[in-house]
N, C-alpha and C positions, 0 to 999 in steps of 0.2 A: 504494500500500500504506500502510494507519497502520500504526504502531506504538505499541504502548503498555508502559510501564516502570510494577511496582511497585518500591517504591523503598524510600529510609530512614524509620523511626519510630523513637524509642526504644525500642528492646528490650536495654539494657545490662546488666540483671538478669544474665544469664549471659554473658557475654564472646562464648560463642559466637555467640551470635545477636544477629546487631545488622546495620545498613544492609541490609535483606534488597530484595534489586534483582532483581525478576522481568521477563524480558523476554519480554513474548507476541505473536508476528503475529497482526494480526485482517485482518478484511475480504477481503484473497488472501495463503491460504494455497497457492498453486498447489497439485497435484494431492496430497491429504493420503492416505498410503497409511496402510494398516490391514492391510496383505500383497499388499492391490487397489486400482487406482484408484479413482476414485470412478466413480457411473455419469454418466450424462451429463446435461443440461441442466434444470436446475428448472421441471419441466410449466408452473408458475403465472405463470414468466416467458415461455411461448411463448405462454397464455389470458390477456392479460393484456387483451389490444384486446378480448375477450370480453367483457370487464366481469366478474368474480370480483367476488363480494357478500363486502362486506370480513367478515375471518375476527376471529369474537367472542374477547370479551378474559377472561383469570380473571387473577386479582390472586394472589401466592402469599402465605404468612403473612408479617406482617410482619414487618420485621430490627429486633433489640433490641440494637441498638448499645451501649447503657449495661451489658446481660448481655456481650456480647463483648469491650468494652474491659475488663472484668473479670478476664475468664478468660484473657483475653491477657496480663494483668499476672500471672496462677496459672502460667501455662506456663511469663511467664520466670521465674517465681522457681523452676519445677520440672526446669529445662533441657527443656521441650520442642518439639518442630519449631513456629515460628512458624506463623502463616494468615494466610494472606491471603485467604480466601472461606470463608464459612459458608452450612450448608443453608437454603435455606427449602424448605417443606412444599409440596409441591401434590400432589393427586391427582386424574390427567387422562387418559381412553384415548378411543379416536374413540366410543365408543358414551355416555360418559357428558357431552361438552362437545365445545365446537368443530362444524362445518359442513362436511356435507358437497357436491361439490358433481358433479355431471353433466357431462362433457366433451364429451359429445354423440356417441360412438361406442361407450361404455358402458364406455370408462373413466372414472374418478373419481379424485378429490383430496379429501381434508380436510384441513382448515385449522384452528389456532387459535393465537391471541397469547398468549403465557403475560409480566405483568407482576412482575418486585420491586421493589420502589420504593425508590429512590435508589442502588439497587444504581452501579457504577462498571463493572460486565462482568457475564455473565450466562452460567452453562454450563448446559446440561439433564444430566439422570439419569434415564435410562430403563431399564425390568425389563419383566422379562417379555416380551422380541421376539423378535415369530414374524414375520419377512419372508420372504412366497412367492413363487416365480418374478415378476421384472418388478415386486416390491414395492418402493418408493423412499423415503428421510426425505431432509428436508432442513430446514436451519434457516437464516435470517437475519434480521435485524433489519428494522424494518417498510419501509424507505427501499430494499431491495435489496440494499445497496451492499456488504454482509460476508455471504457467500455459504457456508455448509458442506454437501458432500454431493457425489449422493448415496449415504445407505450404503445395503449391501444387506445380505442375508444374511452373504454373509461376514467384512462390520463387526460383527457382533453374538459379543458372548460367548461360551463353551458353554453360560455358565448363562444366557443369555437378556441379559445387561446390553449396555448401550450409553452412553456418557458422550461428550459434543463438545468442542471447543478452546471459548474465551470469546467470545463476542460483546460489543461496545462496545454501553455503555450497558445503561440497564434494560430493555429489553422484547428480547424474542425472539420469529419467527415460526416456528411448527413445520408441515411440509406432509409428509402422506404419500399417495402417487399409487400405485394398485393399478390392474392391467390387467383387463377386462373379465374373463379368462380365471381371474382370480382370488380375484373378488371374492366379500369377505368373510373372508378368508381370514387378513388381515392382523391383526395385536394388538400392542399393547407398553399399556405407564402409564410415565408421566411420574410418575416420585415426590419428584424434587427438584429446585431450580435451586441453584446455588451463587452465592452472591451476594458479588460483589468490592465489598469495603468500604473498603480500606487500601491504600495504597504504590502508586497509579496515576496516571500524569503523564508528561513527555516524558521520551522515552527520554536516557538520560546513562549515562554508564559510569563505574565508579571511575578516580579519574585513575592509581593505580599498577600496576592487573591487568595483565598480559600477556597476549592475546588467541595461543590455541594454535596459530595460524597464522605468527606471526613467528617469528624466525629461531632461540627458544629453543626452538622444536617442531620445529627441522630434520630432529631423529635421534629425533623423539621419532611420527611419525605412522601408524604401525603401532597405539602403544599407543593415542592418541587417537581409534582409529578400533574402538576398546572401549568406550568412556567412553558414558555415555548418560544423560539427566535424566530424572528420574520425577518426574511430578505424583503425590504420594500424596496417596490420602484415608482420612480416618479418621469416624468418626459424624458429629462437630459442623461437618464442613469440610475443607479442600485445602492443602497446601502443597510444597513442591520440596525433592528431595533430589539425589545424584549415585552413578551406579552402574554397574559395569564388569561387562561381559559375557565368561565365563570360562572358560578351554580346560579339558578332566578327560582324565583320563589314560585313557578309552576313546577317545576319540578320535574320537567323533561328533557333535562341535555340539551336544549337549547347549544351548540356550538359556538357560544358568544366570546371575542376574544377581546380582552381591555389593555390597551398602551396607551401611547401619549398622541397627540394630535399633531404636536411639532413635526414626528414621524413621518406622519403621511401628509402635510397640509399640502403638500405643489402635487399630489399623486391627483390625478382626472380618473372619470369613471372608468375608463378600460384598463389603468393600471393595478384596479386592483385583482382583477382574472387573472395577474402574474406574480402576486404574494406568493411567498412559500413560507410554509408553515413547518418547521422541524422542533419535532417532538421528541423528547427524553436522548438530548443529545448530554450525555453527561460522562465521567469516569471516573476512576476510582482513584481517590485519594490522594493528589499531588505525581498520580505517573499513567500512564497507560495510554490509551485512545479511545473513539465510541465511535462506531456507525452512523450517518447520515442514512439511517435504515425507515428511518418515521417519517413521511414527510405528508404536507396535502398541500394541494398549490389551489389559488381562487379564493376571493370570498366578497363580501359587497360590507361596502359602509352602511352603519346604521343610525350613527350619531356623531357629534361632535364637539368640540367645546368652542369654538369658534371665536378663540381669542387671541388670534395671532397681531403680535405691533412690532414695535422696536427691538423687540430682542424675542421675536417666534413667537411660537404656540407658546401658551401661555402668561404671558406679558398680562392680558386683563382677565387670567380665569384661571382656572387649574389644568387646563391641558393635558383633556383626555380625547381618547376616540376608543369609539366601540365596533369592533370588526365583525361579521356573520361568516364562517367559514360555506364554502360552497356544497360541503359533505358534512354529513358527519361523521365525527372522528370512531376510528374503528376498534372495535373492543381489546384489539391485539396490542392497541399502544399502550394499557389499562391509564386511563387517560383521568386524572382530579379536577371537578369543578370545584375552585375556591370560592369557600367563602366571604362574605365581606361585613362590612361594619360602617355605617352611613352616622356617626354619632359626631359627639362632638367630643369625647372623654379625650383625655390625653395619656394617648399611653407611655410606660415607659419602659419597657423593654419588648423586643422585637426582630427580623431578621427582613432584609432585601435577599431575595433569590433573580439572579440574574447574568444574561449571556454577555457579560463586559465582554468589551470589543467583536462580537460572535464566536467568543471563544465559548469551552464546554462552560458548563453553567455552574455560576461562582455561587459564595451564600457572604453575605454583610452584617455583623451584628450591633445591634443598639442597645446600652442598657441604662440608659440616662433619658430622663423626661422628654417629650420631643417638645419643640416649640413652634409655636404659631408663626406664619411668617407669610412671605409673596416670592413670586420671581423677579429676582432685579427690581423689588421695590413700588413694584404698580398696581398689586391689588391685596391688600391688607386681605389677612386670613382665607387666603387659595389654598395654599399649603404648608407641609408640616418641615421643619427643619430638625436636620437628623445629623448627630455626627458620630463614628464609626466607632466600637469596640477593639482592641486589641483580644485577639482570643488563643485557643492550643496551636492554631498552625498558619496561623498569620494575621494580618490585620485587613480584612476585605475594603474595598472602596468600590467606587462604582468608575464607569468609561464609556467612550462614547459604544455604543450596541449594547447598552444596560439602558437606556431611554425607554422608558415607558411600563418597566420591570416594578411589579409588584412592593410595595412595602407593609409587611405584616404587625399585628402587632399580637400582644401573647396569648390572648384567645387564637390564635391562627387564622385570624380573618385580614384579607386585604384593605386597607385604610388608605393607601393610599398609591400611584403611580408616578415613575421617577421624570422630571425634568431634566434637571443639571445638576452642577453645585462644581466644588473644587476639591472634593476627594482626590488623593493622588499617592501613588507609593510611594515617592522621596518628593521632600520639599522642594517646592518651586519646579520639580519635575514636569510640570504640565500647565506650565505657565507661573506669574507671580502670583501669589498671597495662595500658591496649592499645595496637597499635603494630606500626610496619613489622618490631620485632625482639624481639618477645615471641613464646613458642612455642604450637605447634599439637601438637595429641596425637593419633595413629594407634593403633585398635588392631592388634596383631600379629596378623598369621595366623599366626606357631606358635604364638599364643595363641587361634587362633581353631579351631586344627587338633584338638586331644583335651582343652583343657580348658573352662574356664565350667560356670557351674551348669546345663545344659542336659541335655536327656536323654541317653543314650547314643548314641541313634540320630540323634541332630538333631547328632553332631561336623560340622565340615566336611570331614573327611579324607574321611568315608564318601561322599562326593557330589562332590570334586575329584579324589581318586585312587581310585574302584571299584575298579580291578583291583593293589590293593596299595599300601602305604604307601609311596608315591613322594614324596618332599619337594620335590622341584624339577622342574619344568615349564615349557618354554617354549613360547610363541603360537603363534596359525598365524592366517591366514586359512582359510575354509574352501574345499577339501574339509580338516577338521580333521587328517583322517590325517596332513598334508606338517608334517609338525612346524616352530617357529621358528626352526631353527638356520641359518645364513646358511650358504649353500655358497660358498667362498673357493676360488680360485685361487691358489695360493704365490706369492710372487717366483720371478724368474727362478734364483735357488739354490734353491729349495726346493719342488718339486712330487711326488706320488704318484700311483701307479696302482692301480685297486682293482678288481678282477674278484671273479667268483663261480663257482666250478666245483664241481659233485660235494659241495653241501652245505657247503661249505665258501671265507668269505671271505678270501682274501691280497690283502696289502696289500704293495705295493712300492716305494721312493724313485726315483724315474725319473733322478739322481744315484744310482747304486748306489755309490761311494767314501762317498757321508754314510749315516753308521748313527747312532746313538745316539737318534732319534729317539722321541720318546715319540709313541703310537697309542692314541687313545679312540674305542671304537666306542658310537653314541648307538641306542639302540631306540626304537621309535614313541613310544613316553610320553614322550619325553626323559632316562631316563634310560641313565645311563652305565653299559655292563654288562659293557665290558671294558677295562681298561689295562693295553698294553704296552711295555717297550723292542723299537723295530725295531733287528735287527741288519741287516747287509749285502745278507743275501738275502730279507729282508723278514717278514714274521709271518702265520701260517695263525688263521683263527678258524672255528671249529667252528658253523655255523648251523641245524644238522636238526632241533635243539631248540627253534628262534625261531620266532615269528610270522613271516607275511609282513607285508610292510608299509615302509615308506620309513623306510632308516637313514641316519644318517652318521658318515663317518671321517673324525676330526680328528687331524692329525701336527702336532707342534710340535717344529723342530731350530733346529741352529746356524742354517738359513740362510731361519728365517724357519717361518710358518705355513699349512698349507692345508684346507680341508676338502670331502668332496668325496660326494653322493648316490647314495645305490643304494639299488633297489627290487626289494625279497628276495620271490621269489616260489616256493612251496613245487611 
């Protein structure tokens, strides 16, 4: 397997953005899912003894590195998402370029090599694909050796797009193989490559991240199995952000994905058919590697915070965006919807889970009060300010491809999504006044919950909590119904029993001498829809009124705590 590392340039303009460290597998990406495997074996490597009449070359427009190193210096003075690859032009379908070729059974392949020159990696962008039964793509570089595919129909868009991981180097081979049974049938255009220009070299990690797999993620791998990197694209080019996948109080997987707005705010409606979404990209403990093996591309915008000024997204609100993935996600990636916490409490201890730089995914820890604050100063109590823990295996910070990454706080619910700030591993490292203990700024979800300049319809309440303005939610794995409340067993003082008879829950201390007991009954959303003192002979609740659906009874006494599952069935 290579790998390859974008890595640091100076981007200190904005504090936030700065050592931006992309980590992308090429060459074996073992089985790259899109919801499906891929299909099987690339036709041109089984004809290869055939003798295949090499597939013609087109050159794509050239890259104006002097126009880009420009606009790179505009983004950071305007805080926005770095790049690390820009479009170039091509336009390519099998009828206008490229070679077809006879398989001799009356299937076929066409072939062509698409060039950018001096590119450092190379992704296609393809519209318009119609694959029919037994239709196949595939891409690699002209040697073999970095392999993608192949997709079929159900890699492709709704709206016809299809975009790949990177291939090393400048040239890419593109092959699409149609069965006899189909032919003609097949179409797409090739309308861009993305050409990697910047921050590519061996892979290196910052030396002070905490990699989300050691012993600081211990209690933390439910939420981490939320956490997901998005390559975003925008007109001019691609770059990395970090986004959590999120429970809503209907309670059915909804595919909802939350990061920052600054993210995506230049991305137009077709770019976002070319997100990719990669899931539990992570390793083990300060060494190893992880598969680019999860991945789903597509999704549509749902909302926004629509507060971009002088310094991004963000500037007059808390600068979120809420993504709708185009599928959903497949039970094989065992996939966490986080919960969330729309309050106003201030907490003070907590962890950032996040793909600094797009590298595997870090964990950040806080254990000091967080404080009220804004971005660069323009809207009093957007968000929360946060500054970093020293912990066992290093001191986490955030980078730029941690934007938009989750921030928890010790209920394990999401509070809030990351902006900027001036986290940095060595001082002045990533600009002046930066550092292992300068702060990072989150905007709030209760800020992200009914206010920002956004439209009415686009709050986020309306799409975390549908069925009423619920403030507090905890995770689940799916089936989403099993809400995230941990069911406990009391100490040996302290246990309950919870039956269901004639519409009605009682709840009784299996110790009937202990009363005083306080009793919270939790409903499928997570919320808390009854609290009582148990007396001796225990407390009746009335349930003819409820949904069915998976509760739980929390007792808290003198001799300790318990909680305990029931599935109310009308």
């Amino acid at each position: 397997m290579v790998e390859v590392l974008l890595t640091t340039d100076d981007t200190s303009m904005c504090p936030h953005y700065r050592s931006f460290l992309l980590l992308v597998l090429l060459c074996t990406f073992g089985p790259l899912v899109r919801c499906q495997e891929w299909a099987t074996v690339d036709p041109s490597m089984r004809w290869v003894a055939g003798g295949l009449p090499a597939a013609p070359v087109v050159l794509a427009r050239a890259f104006d590195a002097d126009s880009a190193h420009r606009d790179d210096e505009r983004r950071d003075r305007d805080g926005r998402m770095p790049l690390y690859a820009r479009f170039a032009s091509v336009d390519i379908d099998p009828w206008n370029s490229g070679i077809w070729t006879d398989l001799g059974n009356g299937d076929r392949i066409w072939r062509v090599e698409l060039i950018s020159s001096g590119a450092l990696a190379v992704e296609a962008f393809l519209a318009d694909v119609h694959l029919p039964p037994g239709g196949v793509l595939y891409f690699h570089d002209p040697q073999g050796d970095q392999l993608q595919g192949g997709y079929t129909a159900a890699h492709v868009a709704p709206d016809g797009y299809l975009t790949t991981l990177p291939i090393m180097g400048e040239r890419v081979v593109l092959e699409y193989f149609e069965p006899r049974a189909v032919a003609g049938q097949g179409d797409f255009r090739v309308t861009d490559l993305a050409h990697t220009y910047r921050f590519l070299e061996e892979v290196r990690t910052g030396a002070c991240q905490v990699d989300v797999n050691c012993s600081e993620g211990g209690d933390w791998s439910a939420q981490r199995d939320a956490v997901v990197r998005i390559r975003i694209v925008i007109p001019s080019g691609a770059g990395f952000c970090t986004g959590t996948l999120m429970n809503n109080t209907a309670q059915d997987c909804t595919p909802y994905i939350l990061t920052a707005f600054h993210c995506g705010e230049e991305s137009v409606s077709a770019n976002f058919s070319q997100y990719q979404f990669l899931f539990n990209y992570q390793r083990a403990c300060g060494s190893g590697t992880a598969p680019a093996s999860q991945l789903i591309t597509g999704c549509q915008r749902r909302a926004d915070s629509n507060d971009s000024g002088p310094e991004g997204g963000g500037t007059y609100g808390s600068d979120f965006m809420l993504l709708q993935l185009n599928s959903v996600v497949p039970a094989s990636f065992n996939a966490y919807y986080a919960g969330w916490e729309a309050t106003v409490f201030v907490p003070e201890a907590g962890v950032c889970i996040h793909h600094a730089a797009g590298d595997f995914k870090k964990i950040s820890t806080y254990t000091t009060a967080l404080g009220s604050s804004s971005w660069a100063g323009f809207t009093v109590g957007s968000h929360w300010r946060v500054t970093w823990t020293a912990t066992a295996n290093g001191h986490g910070v955030t980078e730029p491809g941690s934007s938009g990454a989750p921030l928890f706080n010790a209920s394990k619910r999401v509070i809030g999504t990351l902006t900027g700030g001036s986290s940095c591993c060595t001082s002045n490292g990533c600009g002046p006044q930066t550092g292992l203990n300068q702060p990072d700024y989150f905007g709030k979800v209760n800020y992200h919950w009914n206010e920002n300049p956004n439209p009415a319809e686009e709050k986020l309440r309306l799409f975390l909590s549908p069925t009423g303005n619920v403030v507090t939610l905890n995770g689940s794995y799916a089936p989403c119904g099993a809400i995230g409340v941990d069911e406990v067993r009391g100490p040996d003082g302290h246990s309950i029993h919870v039956t269901v008879l004639d519409g009605h829950l009682i709840v009784r201390a299996v110790d009937q001498q202990e009363d005083g007991s306080w009793v919270s009954i939790i409903d499928p959303t997570g919320r808390v829809v009854h609290e009582e003192r148990m007396g001796r002979s225990g407390l009746t609740f009335r349930m003819v009124d409820r949904p069915s659906g998976v509760y739980f009874v929390r007792s808290i006494g003198a001799g300790g705590s318990a909680t305990q599952r029931i599935h109310f069935i009308h």
